[in-house]
C-alpha positions in Angstrom: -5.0 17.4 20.3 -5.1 21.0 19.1 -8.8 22.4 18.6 -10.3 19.3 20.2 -10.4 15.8 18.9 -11.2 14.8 15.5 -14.4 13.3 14.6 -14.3 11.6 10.7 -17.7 11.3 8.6 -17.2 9.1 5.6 -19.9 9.7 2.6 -20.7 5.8 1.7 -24.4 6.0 0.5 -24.3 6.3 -3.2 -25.7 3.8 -5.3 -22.6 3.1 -7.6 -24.6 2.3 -11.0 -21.7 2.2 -12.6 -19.9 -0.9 -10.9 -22.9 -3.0 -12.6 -22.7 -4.7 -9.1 -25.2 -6.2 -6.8 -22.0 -5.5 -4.1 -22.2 -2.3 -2.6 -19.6 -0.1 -4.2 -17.6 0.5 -1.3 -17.7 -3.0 -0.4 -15.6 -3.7 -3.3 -12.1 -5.1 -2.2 -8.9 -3.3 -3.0 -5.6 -5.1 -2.2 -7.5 -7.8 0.2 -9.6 -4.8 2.3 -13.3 -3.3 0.9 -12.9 0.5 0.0 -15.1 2.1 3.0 -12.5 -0.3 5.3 -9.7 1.9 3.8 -10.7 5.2 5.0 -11.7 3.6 8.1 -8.7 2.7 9.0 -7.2 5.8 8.1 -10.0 7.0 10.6 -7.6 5.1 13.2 -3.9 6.1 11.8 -5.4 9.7 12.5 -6.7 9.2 16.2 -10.4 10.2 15.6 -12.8 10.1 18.6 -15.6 9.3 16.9 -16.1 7.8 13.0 -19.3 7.8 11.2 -20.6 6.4 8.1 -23.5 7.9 6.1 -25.1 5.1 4.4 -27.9 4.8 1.6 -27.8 2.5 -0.9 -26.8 -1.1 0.1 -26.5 -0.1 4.0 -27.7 -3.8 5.3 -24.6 -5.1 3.9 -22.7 -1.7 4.7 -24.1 -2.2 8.2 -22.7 -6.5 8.6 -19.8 -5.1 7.0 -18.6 -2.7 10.0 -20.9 -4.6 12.6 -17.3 -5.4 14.5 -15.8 -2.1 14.1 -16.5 1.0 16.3 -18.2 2.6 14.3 -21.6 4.9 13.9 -24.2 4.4 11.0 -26.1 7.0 9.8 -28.5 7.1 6.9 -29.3 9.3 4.2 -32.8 8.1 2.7 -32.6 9.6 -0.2 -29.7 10.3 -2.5 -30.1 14.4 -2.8 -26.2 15.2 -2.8 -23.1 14.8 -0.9 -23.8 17.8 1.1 -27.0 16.3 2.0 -25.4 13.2 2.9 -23.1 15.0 5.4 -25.4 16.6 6.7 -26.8 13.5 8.0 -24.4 13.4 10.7 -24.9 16.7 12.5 -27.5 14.6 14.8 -25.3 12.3 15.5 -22.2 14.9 16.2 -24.6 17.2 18.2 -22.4 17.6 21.3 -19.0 16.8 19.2 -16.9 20.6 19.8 -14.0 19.2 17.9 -13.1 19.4 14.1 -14.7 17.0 11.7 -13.2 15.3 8.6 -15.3 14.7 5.8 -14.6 11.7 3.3 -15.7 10.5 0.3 -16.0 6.5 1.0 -15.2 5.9 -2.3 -11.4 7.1 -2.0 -8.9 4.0 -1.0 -5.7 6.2 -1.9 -5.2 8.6 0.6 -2.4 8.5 2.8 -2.8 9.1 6.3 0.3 11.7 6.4 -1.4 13.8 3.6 -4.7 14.3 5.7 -2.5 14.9 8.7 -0.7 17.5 6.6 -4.5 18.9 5.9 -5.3 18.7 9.4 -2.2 20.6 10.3 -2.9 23.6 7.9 -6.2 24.2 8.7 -4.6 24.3 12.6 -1.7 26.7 11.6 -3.6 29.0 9.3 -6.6 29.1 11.4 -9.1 28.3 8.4 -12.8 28.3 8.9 -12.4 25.5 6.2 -9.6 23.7 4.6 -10.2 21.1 1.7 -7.5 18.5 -0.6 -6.6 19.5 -3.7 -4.1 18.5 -6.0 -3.1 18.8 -10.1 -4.1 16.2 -12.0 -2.9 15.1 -15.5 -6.1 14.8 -16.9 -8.9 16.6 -14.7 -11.6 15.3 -16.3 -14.4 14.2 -14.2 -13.4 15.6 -11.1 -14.8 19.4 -9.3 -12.1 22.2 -10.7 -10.3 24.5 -7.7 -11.1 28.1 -9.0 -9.0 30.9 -7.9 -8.5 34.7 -8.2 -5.9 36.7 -9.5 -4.3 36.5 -6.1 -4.0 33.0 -5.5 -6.9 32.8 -3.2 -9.4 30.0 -3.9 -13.0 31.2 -4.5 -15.0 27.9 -4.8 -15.1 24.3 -6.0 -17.1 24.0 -9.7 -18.0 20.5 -10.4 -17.8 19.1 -14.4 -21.2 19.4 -15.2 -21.3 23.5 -14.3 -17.7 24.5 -16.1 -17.2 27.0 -18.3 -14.4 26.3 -21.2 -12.1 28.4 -18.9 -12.7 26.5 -16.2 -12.9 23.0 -17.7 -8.9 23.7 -18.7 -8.0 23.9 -15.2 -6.1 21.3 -13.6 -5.9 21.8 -9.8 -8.9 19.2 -8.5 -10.5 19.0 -5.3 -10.0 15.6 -3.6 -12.8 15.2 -1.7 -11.6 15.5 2.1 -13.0 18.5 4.0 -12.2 19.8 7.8 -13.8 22.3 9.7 -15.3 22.5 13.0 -18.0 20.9 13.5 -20.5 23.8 14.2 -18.8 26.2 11.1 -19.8 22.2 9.2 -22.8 22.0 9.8 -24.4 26.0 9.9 -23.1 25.6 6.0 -24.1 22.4 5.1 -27.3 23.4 5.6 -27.6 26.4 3.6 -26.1 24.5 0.4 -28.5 24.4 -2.3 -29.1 22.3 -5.3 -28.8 25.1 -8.3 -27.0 23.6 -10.7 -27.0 20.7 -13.8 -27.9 17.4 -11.1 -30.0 19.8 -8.9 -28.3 18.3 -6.0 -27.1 19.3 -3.2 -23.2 19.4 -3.7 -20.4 19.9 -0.6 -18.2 21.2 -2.9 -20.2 24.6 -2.5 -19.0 25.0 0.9 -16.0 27.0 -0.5 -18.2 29.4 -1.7 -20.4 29.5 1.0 -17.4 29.8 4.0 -16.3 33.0 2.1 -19.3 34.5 1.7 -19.8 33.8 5.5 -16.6 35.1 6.5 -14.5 32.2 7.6 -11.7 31.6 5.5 -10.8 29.0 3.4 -7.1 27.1 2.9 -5.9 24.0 1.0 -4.0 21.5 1.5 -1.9 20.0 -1.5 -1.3 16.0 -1.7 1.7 14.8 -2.8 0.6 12.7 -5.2 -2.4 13.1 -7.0 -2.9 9.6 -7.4 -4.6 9.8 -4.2 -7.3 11.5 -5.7 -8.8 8.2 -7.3 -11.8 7.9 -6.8 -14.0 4.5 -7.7 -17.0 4.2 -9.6 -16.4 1.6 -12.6 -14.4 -1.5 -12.8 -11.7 -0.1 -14.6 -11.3 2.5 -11.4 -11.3 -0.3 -9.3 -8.9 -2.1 -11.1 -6.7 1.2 -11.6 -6.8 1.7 -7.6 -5.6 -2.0 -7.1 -2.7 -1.5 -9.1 -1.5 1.6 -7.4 -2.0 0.4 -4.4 -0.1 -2.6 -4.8 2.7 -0.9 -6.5 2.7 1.4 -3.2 2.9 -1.4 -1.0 5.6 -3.2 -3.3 8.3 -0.3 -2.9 7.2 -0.2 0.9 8.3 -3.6 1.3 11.6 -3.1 -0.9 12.5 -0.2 1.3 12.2 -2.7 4.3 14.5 -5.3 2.9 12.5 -7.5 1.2 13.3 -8.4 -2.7 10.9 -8.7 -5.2 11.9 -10.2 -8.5 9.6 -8.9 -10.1 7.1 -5.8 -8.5 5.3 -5.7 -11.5 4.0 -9.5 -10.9 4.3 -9.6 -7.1 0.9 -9.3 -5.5 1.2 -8.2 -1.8 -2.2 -7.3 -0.1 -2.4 -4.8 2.7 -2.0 -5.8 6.5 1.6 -8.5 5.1 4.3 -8.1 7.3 7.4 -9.4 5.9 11.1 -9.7 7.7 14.2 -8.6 5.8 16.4 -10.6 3.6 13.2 -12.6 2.3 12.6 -12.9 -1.4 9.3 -12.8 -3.2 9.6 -14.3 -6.5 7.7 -13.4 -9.6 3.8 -13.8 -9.6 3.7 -14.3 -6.2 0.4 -13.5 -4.5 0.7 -12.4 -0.8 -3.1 -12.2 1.0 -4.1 -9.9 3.8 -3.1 -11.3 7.5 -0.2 -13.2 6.4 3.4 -13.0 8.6 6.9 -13.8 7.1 9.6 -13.8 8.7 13.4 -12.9 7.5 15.6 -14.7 4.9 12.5 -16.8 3.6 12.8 -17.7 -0.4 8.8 -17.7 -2.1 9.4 -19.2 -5.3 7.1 -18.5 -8.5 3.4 -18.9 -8.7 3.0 -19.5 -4.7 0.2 -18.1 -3.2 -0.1 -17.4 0.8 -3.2 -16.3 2.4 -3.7 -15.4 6.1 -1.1 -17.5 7.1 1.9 -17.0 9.3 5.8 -18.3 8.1 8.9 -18.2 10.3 12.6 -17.5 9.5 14.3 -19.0 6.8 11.6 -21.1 5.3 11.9 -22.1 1.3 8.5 -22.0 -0.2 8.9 -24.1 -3.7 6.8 -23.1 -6.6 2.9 -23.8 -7.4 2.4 -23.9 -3.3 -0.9 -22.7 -2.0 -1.3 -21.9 1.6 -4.6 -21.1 3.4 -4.8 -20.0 7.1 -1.6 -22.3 8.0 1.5 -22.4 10.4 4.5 -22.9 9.2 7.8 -22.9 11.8 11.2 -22.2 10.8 13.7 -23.5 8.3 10.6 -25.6 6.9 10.8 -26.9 3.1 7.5 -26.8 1.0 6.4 -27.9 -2.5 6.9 -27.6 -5.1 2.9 -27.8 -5.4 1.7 -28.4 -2.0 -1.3 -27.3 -0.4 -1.4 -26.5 3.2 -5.3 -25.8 4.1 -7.2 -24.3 7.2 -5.2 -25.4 10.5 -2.1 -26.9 8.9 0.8 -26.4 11.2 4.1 -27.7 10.8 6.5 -26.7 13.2 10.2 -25.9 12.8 12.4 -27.8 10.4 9.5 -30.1 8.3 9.9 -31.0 4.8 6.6 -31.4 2.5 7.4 -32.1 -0.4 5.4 -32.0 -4.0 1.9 -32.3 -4.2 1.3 -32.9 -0.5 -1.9 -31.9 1.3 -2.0 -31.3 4.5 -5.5 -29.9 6.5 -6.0 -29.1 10.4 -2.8 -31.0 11.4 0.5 -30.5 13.3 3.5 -32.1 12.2 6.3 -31.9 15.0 10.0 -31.3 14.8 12.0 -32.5 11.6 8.9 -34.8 10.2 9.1 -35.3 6.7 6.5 -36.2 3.7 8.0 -35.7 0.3 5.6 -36.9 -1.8 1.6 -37.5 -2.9 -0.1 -37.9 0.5 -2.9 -36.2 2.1 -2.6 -35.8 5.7 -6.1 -34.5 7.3 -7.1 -34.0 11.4 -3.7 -36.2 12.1 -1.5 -35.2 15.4 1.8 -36.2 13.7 5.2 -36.3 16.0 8.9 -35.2 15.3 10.8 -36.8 13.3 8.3 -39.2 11.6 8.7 -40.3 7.8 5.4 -40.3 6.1 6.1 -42.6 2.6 4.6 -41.4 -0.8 1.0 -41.8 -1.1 0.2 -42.6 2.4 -3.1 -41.4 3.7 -5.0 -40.2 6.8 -8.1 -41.3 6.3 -10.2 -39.0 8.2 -13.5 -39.1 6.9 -16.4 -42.0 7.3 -19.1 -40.1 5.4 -20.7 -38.7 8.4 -17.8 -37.3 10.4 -14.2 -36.7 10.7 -12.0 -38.1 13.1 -8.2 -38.1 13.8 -4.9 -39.8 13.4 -2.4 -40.0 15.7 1.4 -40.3 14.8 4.0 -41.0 17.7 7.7 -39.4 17.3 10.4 -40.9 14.9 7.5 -43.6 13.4 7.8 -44.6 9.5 4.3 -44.5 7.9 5.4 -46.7 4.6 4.4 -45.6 0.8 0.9 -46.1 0.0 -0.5 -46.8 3.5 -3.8 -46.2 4.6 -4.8 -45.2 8.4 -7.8 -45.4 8.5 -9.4 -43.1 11.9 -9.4 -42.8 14.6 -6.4 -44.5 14.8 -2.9 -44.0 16.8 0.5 -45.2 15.7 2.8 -45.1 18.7 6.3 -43.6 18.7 8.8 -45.4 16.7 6.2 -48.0 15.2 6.5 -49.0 11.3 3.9 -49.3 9.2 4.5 -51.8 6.3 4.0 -50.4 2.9 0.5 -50.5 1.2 -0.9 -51.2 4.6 -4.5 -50.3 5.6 -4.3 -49.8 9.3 -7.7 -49.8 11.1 -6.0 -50.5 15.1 -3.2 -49.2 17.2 -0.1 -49.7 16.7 2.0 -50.3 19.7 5.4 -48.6 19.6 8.7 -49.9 18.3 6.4 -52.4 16.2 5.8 -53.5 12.5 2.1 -53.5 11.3 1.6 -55.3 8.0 -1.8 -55.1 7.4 -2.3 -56.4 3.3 -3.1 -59.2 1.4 -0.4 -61.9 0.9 1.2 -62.2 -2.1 0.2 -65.3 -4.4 2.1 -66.4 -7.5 0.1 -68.7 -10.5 3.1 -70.5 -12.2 1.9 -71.0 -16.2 -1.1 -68.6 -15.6 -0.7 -66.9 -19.5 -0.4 -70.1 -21.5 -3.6 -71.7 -19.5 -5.6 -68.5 -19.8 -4.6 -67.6 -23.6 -2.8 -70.1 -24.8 -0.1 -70.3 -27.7 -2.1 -67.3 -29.6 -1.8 -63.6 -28.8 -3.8 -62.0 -26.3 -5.4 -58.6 -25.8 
């Protein structure tokens, strides 16, 4: 890449007093993914070589957090200042040549194509340093972009340090910085801590790049909802809803209609195929696959799981880290827990559980039975309240169910236990041994009738 490859340093070692959290701030989730995982990703959209994290506060957890990503932990022991924080990585980037992209950890909004676009000025215009800025609304909070009478910025001044006149002005520094990393790190260290906080801000490396010679360009973002940052719950909660509604009219560009986006709650990393249709308060959980011309009815909830083609999910369903093949029929109100897998063309039907099991081809179960650690065929019948029972108090075990067999209504197998293909099980039969296939297992007590039983046990009077 032009100017060498890209190194990112992410500034996650604030404390976040402000979340009133015992969770590290930027381990708070937004849309199904923690807000340091955000701009680590965008780390990856934009090819960088090498991404660091400068950690402070809360960097045990920040460390388990990342342990499977490739990335490099640095710490800054004491909270001085976000240029001090940088500056924590120039060990670590001794021998990096490239440029180096600075982030606040703290930002989930940004869009990969607006740092590009800030990566691509500070290429064109050959800037010693080139920062994100956009205009805001309501500035207030944020460091104000001060220029001169010819357009030119002069420096960053945070909200503590305005003036009036400056506190008026709306263009806002968004936190991302790129220079190389030798230009980076010769200012960070001459940033100094003269102002309200006495710390060490990296805003001042406008001011400082000028005054060194190297010039200085910005970038605008599109949107300057982008430049949300997180330090309350009502930030976090503000950054979730933008978020979603971002990914909502992604999907509705791809095909897929929402009833209603306001109440359709579609986490990051979803894939969903064209022609499907999310009803309203849907909830949609990071990992989860559906494919085209699938109908999710109200108040289902999906989660890691992955749907095929053409597959009507009823309303009040609840799926966790299941399969679920195409042209299938769910719910209303079923639950399909860890390891459920029902292959193409199965019918659950209303509160039905199913946990850890596959049901084959064209089975059916329409109504109020659990199914748990059962290897069910194609085309079986399971009646209403039959149960797997998969569970002695000590350990689980597991059911088998042979192709085209009829569990009857209200029948207990009890595990292990295999019911051969095309057996029938009698209704309200506790099954505790194979059943051979093509056979009929009654397995309950017999039926007795007392003739007179009311008159001799109450008599001519009225009872109860």
């Amino acid at each position: 890449m032009a100017r060498g490859d890209l190194a990112l340093v992410l500034l996650a070692a604030g404390k976040g007093t402000r979340m009133r959290s015992r969770l590290p701030k930027v381990l708070h989730p937004v849309c199904g993914r923690p807000i340091l995982m955000h701009a680590l990703e965008l780390g990856r959209e934009l090819g960088a070589a090498r991404r660091i994290v400068v950690t402070g506060s809360g960097a045990d957890e920040v460390r388990e957090a990342v342990a499977k990503q490739d990335v490099e932990l640095v710490l800054q022991r004491e909270q001085l200042g976000t240029a001090h924080a940088a500056l924590q990585a120039r060990t670590a980037l001794a021998d990096h040549d490239g440029p180096v992209l600075v982030m606040n950890g703290d930002h989930p909004l940004y869009r990969a194509r607006t740092l590009a676009a800030l990566r691509k000025t500070w290429e064109s215009r050959k800037a010693g340093l080139a920062i994100l800025v956009t205009e805001m609304p309501d500035p207030t909070g944020y460091g104000r972009v001060i220029r001169d009478a010819s357009g030119r910025v002069t420096r960053v001044v945070e909200q503590n340090d305005c003036s009036e006149a400056q506190r008026s002005v709306r263009e806002v520094n968004l936190g991302a910085y790129l220079a190389d990393a030798r230009t980076l790190f010769e200012l960070l260290a001459r940033v100094g801590n003269q102002n309200a906080k006495s710390e060490f801000y990296i805003t001042d490396l406008v001011e400082l790049a000028i005054a060194s010679g190297h010039p200085v360009e910005t970038c605008a973002a599109e949107d300057w909802r982008e430049s949300l940052g997180i330090n309350t719950r009502k930030e976090l909660a503000r950054a979730e809803s933008l978020l979603r509604e971002r990914i909502a009219e992604q999907l509705m560009l791809d095909g897929v209609t929402l009833a209603d986006p306001a109440t359709t709650y579609v986490e990051v990393d979803v894939r969903i195929g064209e022609d499907t249709v999310l009803g309203a308060n849907v909830t949609i959980r990071a990992g989860t696959r559906i494919g085209s011309g699938c109908r999710i009815d109200p108040g289902v909830v999906i989660e890691a799981s992955a749907i095929g083609d053409f597959v009507h999910v009823k309303p009040g369903c609840f799926f966790e880290r299941s399969k679920v093949g195409d042209r299938c029929e769910v719910g209303p109100n079923a639950h399909l827990r860890p390891g459920a897998d029902l292959r193409e063309d199965v019918r659950v039907g209303n509160y039905v559980e199913i946990k850890n099991s596959v049901l084959g081809p064209g089975t059916k179960a329409d109504h109020l039975s659990y199914i748990g650690d059962a290897d069910v065929g194609a085309g079986v019948t399971i009646g209403c309240g039959a149960i797997t029972v998969n569970y002695d108090g000590a350990k689980k075990t597991r059911t088998t169910i042979g192709d085209r067999a009829f569990i009857g209504c209200n029948s207990n197998l009890i595990a292990p236990v295999s019911i051969e293909a095309e057996a029938y099980v009698a209704a309200g039969s506790t099954i505790t041994k194979p059943v051979p296939g093509g056979s009929l297992a009654v397995a309950r007590a017999q039926q007795r009738v007392i003739e007179g039983w009311r008159k001799k046990r109450f008599g001519d009077g009225e009872h109860g």
